[in-house]
LOVOTOR-994005 format. One line per 3 residues: number of its first residue (from 1); for each residue x, y, z of C-alpha. Coordinates in pm, 1 decimal. Each point is the difference from the previous one (the first is absolute). Example, Ala and Ser with C-alpha at 12.3 -4.5 7.8 and 13.67 -1.06 7.14 Angstrom:
2
1) 1230.0 -450.0 780.0 | 137.0 344.0 -66.0;
//
This chain:
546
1) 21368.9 10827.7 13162.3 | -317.1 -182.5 -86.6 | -122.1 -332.9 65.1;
4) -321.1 -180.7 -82.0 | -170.9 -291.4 250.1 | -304.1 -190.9 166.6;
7) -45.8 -290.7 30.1 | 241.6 -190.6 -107.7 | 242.8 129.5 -272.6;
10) 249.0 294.7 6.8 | 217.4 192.9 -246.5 | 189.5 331.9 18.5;
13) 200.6 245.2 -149.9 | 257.7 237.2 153.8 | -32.6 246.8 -293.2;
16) -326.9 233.1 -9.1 | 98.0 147.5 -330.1 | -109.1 -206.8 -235.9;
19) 163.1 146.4 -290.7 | 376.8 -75.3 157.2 | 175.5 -212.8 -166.7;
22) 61.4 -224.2 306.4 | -367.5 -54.5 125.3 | -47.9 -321.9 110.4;
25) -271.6 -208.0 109.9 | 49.0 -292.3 245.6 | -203.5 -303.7 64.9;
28) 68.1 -155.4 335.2 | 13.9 -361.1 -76.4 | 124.7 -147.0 333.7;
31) -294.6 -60.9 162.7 | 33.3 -287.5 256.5 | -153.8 -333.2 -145.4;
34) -172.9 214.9 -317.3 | 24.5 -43.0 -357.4 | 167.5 319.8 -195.2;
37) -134.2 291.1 94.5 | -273.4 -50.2 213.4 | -97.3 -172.2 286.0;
40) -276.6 -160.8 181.9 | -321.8 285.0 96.7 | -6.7 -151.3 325.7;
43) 68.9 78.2 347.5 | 28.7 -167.0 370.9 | -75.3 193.5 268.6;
46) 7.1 -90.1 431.8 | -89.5 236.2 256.4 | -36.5 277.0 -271.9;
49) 342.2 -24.7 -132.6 | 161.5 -163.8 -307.3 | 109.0 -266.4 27.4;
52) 96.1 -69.9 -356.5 | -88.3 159.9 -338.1 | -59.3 -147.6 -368.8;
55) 142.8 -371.9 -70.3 | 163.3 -38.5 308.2 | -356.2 26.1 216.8;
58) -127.0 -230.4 -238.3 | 292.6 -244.9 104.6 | -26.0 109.8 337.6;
61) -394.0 -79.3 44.0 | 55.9 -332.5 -157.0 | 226.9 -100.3 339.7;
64) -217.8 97.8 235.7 | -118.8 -257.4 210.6 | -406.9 -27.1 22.4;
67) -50.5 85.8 339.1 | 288.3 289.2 -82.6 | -224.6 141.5 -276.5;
70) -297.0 127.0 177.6 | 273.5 295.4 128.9 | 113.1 116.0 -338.7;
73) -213.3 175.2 -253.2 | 90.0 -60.6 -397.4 | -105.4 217.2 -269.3;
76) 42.1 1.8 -358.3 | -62.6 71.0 -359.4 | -43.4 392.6 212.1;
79) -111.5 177.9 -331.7 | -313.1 -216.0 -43.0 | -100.7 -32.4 331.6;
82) 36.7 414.2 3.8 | -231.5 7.7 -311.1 | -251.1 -224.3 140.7;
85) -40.9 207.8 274.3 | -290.0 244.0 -136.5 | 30.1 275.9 271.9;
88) 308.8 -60.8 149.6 | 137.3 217.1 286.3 | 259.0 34.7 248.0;
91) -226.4 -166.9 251.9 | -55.9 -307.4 -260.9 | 100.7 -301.6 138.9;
94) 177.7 -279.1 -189.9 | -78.2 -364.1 119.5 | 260.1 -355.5 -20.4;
97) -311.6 -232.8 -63.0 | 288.0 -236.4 160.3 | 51.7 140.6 303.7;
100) -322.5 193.5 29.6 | 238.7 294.0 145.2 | -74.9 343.6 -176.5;
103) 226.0 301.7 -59.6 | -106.1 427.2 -126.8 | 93.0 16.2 -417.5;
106) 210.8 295.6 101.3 | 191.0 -161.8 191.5 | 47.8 -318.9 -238.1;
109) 138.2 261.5 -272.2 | 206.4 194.7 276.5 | 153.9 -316.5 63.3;
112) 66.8 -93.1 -402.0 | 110.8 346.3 -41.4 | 268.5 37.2 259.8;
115) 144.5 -389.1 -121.7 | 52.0 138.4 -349.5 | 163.7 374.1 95.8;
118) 228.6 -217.6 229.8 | 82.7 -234.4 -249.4 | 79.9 353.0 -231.3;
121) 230.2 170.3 239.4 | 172.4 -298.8 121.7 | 30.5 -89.4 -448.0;
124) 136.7 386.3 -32.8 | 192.7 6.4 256.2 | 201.3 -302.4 -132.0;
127) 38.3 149.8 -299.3 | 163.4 294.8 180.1 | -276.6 241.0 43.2;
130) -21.3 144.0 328.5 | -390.1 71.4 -23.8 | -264.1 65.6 261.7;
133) -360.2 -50.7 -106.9 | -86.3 368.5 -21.4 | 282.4 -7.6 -288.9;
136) -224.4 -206.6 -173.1 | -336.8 78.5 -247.7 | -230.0 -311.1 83.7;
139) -244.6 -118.8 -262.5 | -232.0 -279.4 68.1 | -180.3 -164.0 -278.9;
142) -368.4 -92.5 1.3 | -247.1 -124.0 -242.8 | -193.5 259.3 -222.4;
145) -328.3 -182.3 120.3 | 121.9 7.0 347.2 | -241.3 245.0 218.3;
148) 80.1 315.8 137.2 | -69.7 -107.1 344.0 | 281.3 -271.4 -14.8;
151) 227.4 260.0 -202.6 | -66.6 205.2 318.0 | 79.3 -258.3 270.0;
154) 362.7 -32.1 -155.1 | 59.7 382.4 56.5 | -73.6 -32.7 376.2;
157) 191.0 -320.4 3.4 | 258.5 138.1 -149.5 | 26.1 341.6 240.3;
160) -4.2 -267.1 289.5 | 335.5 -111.5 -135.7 | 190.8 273.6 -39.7;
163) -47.7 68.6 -349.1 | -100.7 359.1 -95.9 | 60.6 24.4 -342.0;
166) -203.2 -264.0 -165.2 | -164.6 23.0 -365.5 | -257.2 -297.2 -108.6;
169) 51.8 -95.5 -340.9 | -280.6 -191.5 -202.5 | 142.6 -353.2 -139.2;
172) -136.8 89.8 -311.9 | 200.9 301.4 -57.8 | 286.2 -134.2 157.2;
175) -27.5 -287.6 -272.9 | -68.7 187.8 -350.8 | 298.5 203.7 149.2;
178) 215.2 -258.2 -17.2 | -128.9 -179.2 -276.7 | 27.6 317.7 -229.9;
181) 393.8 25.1 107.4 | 80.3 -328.0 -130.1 | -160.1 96.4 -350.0;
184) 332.3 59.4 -180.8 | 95.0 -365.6 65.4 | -334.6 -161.1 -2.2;
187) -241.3 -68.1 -241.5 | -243.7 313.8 126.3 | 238.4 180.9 -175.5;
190) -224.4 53.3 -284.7 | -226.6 222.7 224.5 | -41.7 348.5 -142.1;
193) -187.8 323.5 111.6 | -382.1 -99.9 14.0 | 24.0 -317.3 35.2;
196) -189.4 -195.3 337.6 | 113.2 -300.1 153.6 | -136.2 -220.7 291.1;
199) 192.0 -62.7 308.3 | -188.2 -318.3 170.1 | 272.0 14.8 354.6;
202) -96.4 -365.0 82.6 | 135.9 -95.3 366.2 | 173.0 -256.0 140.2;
205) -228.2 29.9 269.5 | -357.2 57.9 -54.7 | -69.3 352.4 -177.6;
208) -10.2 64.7 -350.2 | -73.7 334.4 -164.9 | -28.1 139.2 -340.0;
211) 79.1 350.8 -119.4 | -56.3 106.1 -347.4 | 298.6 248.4 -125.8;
214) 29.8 273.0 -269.0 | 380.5 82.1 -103.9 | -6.8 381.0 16.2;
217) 353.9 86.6 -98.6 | 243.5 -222.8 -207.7 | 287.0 187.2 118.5;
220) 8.4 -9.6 376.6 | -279.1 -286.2 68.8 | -273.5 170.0 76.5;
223) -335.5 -176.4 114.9 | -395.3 67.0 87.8 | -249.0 -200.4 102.4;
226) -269.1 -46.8 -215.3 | -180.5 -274.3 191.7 | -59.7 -19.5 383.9;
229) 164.7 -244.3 156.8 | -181.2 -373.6 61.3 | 53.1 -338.3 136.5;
232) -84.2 -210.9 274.1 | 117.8 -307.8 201.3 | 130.4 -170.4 -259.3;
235) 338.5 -136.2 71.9 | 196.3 -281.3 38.1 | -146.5 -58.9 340.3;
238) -314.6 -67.4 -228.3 | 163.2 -287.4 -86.2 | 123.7 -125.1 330.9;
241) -390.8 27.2 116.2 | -51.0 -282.3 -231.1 | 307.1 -210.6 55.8;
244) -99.8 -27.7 352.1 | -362.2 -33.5 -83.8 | 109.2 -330.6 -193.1;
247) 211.5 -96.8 277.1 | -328.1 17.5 233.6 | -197.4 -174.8 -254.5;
250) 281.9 -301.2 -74.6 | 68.2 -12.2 388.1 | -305.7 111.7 170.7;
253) -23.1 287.2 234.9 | 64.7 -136.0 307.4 | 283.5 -177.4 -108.4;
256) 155.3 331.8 -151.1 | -90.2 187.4 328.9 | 218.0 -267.0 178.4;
259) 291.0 9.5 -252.3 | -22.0 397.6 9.3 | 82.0 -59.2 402.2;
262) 330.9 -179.1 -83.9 | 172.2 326.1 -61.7 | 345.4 -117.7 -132.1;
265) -157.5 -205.6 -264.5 | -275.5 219.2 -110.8 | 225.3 287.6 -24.2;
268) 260.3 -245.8 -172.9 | -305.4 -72.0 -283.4 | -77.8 395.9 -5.6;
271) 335.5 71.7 -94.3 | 38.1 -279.4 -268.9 | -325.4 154.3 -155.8;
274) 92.3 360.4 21.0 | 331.2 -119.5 -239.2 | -191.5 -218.9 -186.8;
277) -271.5 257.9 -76.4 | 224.3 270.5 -96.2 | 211.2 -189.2 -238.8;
280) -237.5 -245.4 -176.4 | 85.0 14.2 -350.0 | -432.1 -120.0 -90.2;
283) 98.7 -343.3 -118.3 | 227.5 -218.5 250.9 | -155.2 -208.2 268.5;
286) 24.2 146.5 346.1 | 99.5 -203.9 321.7 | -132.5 95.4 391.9;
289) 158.7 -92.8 278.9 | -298.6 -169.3 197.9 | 169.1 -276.0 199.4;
292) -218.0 68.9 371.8 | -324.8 -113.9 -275.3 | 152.3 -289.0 -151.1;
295) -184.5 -248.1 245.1 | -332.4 42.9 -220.2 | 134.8 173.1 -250.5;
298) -31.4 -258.6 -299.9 | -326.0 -55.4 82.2 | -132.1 385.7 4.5;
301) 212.1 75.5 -320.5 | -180.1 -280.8 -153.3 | -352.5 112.0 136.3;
304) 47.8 343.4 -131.2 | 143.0 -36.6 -382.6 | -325.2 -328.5 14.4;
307) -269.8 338.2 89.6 | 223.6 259.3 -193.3 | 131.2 -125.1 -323.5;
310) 356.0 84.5 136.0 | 335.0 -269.1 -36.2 | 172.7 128.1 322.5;
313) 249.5 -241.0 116.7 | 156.3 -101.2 312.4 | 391.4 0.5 -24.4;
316) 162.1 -183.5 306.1 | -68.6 360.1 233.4 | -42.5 204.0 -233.2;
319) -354.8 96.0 -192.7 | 28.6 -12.3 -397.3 | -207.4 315.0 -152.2;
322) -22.3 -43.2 -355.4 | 36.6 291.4 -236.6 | -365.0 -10.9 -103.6;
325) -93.2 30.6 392.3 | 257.5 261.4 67.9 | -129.6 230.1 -362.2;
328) -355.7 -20.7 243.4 | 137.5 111.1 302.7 | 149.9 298.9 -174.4;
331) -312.6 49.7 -263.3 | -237.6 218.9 249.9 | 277.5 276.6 77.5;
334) 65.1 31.0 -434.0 | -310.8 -31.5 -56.0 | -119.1 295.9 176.3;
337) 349.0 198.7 -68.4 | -105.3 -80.2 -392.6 | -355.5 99.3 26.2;
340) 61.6 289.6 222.3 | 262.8 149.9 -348.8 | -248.5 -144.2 -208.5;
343) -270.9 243.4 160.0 | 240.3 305.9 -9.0 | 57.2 -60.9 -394.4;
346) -376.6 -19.3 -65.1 | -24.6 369.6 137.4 | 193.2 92.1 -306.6;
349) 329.6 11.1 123.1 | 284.8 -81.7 -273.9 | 262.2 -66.8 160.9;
352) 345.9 -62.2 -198.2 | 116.2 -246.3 279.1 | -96.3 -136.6 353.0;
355) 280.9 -38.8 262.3 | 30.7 -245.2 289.3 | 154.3 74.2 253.4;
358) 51.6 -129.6 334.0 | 77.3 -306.3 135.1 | -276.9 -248.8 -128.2;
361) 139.6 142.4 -324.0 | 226.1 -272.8 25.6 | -264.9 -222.5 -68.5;
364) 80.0 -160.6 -371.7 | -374.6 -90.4 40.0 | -143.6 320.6 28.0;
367) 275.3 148.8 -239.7 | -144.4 -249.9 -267.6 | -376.5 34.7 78.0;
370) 20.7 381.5 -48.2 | 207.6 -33.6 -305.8 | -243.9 -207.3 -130.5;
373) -281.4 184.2 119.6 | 123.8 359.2 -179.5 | 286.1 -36.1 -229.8;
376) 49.9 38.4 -279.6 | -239.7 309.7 39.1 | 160.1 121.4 321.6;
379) 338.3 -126.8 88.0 | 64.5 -120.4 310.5 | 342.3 95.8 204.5;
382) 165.6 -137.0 314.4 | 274.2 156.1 87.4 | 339.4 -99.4 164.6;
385) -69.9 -60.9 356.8 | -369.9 82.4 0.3 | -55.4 -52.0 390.4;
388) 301.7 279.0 29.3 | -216.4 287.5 -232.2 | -183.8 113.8 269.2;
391) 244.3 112.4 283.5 | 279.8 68.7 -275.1 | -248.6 265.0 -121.5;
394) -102.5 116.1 302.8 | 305.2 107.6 41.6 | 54.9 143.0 -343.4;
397) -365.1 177.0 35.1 | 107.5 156.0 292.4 | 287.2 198.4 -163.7;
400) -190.1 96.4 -266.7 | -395.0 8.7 76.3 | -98.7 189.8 -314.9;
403) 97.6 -299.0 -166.1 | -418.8 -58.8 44.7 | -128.0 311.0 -124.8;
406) -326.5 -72.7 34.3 | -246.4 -289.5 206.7 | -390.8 -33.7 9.6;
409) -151.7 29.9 360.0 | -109.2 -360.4 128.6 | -270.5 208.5 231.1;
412) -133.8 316.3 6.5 | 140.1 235.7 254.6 | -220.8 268.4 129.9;
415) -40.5 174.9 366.2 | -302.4 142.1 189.4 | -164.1 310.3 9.0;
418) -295.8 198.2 134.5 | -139.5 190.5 -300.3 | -337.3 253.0 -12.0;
421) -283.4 -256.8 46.8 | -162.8 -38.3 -343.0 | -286.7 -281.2 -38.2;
424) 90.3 -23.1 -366.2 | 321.5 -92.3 60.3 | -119.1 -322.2 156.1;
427) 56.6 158.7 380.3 | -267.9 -191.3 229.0 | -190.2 127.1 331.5;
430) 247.2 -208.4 181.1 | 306.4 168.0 -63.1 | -137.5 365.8 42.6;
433) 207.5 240.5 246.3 | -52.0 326.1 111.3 | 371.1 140.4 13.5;
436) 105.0 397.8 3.0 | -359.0 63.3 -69.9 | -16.9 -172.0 -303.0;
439) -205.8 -324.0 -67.2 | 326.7 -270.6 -147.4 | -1.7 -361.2 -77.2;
442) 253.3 -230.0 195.6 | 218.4 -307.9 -177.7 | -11.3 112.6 -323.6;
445) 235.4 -169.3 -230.4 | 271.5 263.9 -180.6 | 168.5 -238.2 -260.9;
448) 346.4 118.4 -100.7 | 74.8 -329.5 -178.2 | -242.2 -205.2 -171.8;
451) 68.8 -333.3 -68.8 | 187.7 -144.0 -279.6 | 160.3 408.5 -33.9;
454) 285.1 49.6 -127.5 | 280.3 86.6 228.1 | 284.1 199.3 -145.6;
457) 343.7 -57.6 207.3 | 86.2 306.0 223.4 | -351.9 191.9 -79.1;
460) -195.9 42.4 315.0 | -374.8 95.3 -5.8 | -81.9 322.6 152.8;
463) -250.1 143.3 175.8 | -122.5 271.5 234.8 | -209.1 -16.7 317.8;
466) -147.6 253.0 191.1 | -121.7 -77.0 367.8 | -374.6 65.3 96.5;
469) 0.4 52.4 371.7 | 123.4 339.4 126.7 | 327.1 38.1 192.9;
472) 132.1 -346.9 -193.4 | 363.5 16.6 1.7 | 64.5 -293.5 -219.1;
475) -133.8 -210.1 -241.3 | -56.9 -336.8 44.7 | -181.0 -277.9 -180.5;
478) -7.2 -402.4 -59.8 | 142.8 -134.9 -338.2 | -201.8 -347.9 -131.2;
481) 61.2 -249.5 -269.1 | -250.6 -157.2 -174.7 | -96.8 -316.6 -222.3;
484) -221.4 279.2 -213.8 | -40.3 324.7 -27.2 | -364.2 125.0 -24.6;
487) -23.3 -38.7 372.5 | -141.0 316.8 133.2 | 61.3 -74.6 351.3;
490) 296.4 -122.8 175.0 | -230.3 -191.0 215.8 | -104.2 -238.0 -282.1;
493) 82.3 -327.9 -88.0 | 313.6 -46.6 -219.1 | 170.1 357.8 187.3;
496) 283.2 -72.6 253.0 | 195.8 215.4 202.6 | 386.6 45.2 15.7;
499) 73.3 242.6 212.2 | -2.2 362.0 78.5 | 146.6 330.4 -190.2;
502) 55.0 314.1 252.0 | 165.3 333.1 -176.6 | 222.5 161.6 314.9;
505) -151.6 262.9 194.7 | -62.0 411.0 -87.8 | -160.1 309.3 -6.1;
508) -378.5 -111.3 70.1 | -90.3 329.6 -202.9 | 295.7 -60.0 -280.6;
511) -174.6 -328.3 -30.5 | -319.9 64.8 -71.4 | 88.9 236.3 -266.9;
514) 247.6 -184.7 -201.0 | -31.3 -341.2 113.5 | 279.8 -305.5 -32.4;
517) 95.2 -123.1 -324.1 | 60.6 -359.5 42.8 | 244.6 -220.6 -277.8;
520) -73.4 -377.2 43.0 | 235.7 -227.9 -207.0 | -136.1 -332.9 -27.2;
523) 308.5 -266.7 -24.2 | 29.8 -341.8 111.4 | -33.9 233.1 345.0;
526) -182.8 314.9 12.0 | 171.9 340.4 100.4 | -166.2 321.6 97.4;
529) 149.6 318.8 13.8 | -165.8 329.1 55.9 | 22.2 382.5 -79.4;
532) -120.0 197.4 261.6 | -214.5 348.1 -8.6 | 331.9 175.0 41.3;
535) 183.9 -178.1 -297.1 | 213.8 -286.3 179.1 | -5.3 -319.8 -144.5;
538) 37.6 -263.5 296.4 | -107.1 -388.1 21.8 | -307.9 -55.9 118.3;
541) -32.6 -281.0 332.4 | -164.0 -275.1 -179.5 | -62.5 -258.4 219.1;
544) -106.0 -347.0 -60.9 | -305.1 -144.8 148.0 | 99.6 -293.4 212.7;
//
């Protein structure tokens, strides 16, 4: 049984062989209020519980009444504000600028996490699945920009809910995944062994990040990275930043801040927006609901096109955006998605074709200012359902991992040790020790992965430790990621800690003569396991740093 979720999308597939002739994946495409296959990344919360998830919070906060809001806290677009975050941890706070009420990250996911398993069972259990969640192989999918610290938080989260077995997916993988399974009917078809391609996973939301590809195996779809992931914030929320900039330039600020109080017809504009965003076709005129602005409306439209250039309209109660105005609105999220390609291809990546995927994919206006921007050179595909490639795959990834053989590290990986002191290593006066009678040097940077590595699927890195303090029954050290990696000190600048490695206890004497071999495997999540002085191979406690 597998399914894939977070934030707001879920499919699933009650076969886990993915050879059988049966296997299925399912979208769930009844979200309440939602468009197909998604729904809002949002969430309303009172007194620490949910009080309703995805489009229908996004209804639901649009009823409150004003002096009702200041109880409620409303999040969303969850993914961004969890990238934003640069050290996020499960004491992070998240704040409602609305309400000024705060609520712990962890407990914001918790809450996501446990709406989405519900809806699951309750969806299986319709379909005549009696299923428990411990029947069930959770995968969440994240961002390969995202951090590790936010990739973390979700683990803790998701112990908190009652899901053990949980696997975190990258959306990148997940996507080339699914894109390479639709080849036979799809115009990647004409991919062949050795050939790269560029999957640019461009959210509905916010996030968009670009993998480059090389097809390893013609035969069973095969891929390996060949380019470490990149991005940014460059989403369609990029483009809602500047619709409701021009609405505070047209209107004014105060007068916005007073229509963003009315909630019902604020949230009433929102939604005509979000539709109208996600299905402009780049050349019809768009119409916005703004009847509580009409009272001065003609005369700030007018204003604004007389210092901008523009030929906005008013419309009875609605506002008239022309097609040139909308094309702006939308330029600054292409126009970094474009250059951000365009930077990849000058590093002398060929690609034979650059997928979009995801669900600003939809956009016909970023489908035609990449085609126009690479082919005929590079060929650009969207395929079926683009905003459904990334937790279709996830799914599909999850039966068959290998199906990435091979992924460059996005930091270097490396733990710390306490070698022989040796000044021309770079070891300083400050970090000197006197330890078993030897003179060592403390917080010395071991790297096991250096950045931009290559990782091979499966293949952990090994090595072997031997303590330096007599009578140690373990061995025990802290495991850093870094932005670089010709730090020599895990005290520097760029080095951050994620938690702790401990081997289990033995022999103190056993120990110091054969020491603990240690086999890291650096995934989307790292896993240690050990093998002891007397041969057992056991995990290691690896704890995250909180």
């Amino acid at each position: 049984m597998l399914t894939a979720v977070f934030p707001n999308s879920l499919a699933y597939s009650f076969k886990t062989r993915i050879f059988d002739p049966e296997y299925e994946i399912n979208v769930f495409y009844t979200w309440p209020l939602a468009g197909v296959g998604k729904t809002a990344s949002a969430i309303l919360i009172k007194d620490g519980k949910c009080v309703s998830f995805g489009s229908k919070a996004v209804e639901n906060v649009s009823t409150l009444k004003t002096k009702d809001r200041k109880e409620y806290i409303y999040l969303s677009h969850l993914k961004r504000v969890l990238y934003a975050e640069e050290n996020i941890k499960d004491r992070t706070n998240l704040t409602d600028t609305v309400s000024g009420k705060s609520i712990l990250a962890i407990d914001v996911i918790r809450l996501c996490l446990t709406q989405v398993k519900n809806v699951f069972l309750e969806e299986a259990n319709n379909k005549g699945h009696s299923i428990f969640s411990k029947d069930v192989l959770w995968v969440v999918t994240v961002p390969a920009i995202w951090k590790e610290s936010a990739k973390k938080l979700i683990l803790l989260a998701a112990e908190s809910t009652g899901i053990k077995n949980l696997r975190i997916v990258l959306e990148s993988k997940a996507a080339s995944v699914w894109v390479l399974s639709l080849t036979k009917s799809h115009k990647a078809d004409s991919l062949k062994k050795g050939d790269l391609f560029i999957v640019a996973n461009c959210g509905g939301g916010s996030i968009i990040d670009v993998t480059v590809h090389e097809l390893t195996s013609g035969t069973d779809s095969t891929v390996k990275e060949i380019v470490k992931a990149s991005g940014g914030d460059w989403g369609s929320t990029v483009i809602d930043r500047a619709f409701y900039q021009m609405m505070d330039d047209i209107f004014g600020v105060d007068k916005m801040d007073t229509f963003r109080k009315d909630m019902a017809q604020f949230a009433q504009m929102q939604d005509v927006w979000e539709k109208k965003k996600c299905s402009y076709d780049g050349e019809s005129d768009v119409l916005i609901y703004i009847a509580s602005l009409k009272e001065t409306a003609e005369e700030d439209i007018e204003n604004y096109n007389a210092q901008n250039g523009t030929d906005l309209e008013l419309d009875n109660t609605n506002l008239v955006i022309p097609a040139g105005a909308m094309q702006k609105l939308y330029a600054g999220a292409i126009n970094t998605t474009i250059s951000h390609l365009q930077t990849i291809l000058k590093k002398g990546v060929a690609p034979k074709c650059i997928m979009l995927v995801g669900n600003f994919a939809n956009s016909q206006l970023l489908q035609d200012a990449t085609r126009k921007s690479f082919e005929p050179s590079v060929r650009v595909v969207v395929p079926p359902f683009p905003g459904n490639c990334v937790v279709s795959g996830a799914v599909l990834y999850t039966c068959k991992p290998s199906f990435i053989s091979e992924r460059l590290s996005k930091y270097a990986y490396g733990v710390d040790v306490c070698p022989l002191y040796d000044e021309s290593k770079g070891h300083t006066p400050d970090k000197k020790v006197f330890r078993n009678g030897e003179w060592r040097c403390n917080d010395v940077m071991s790297w096991i992965v250096k950045l931009g590595d290559s990782i091979p699927h499966g293949k952990p890195f090994s090595r072997l430790y031997f303590p330096i303090n007599e009578n140690q029954k373990c061995i025990s050290f802290d495991i850093f990621s870094g932005t670089q990696d010709d730090i020599l000190f895990c005290t520097d600048r760029g080095c951050k800690k994620l938690g702790e490695i401990k081997s289990p206890d033995a022999d103190p004497e056993l120990l110091k003569d054969k020491g603990v071999k240690f086999l890291m495997l650096f995934d989307t999540e790292i896993h240690v396991r050990c093998i002891g002085p007397n041969g057992n191979v056991t995990s290691a406690a690896l704890t995250f740093t909180e």
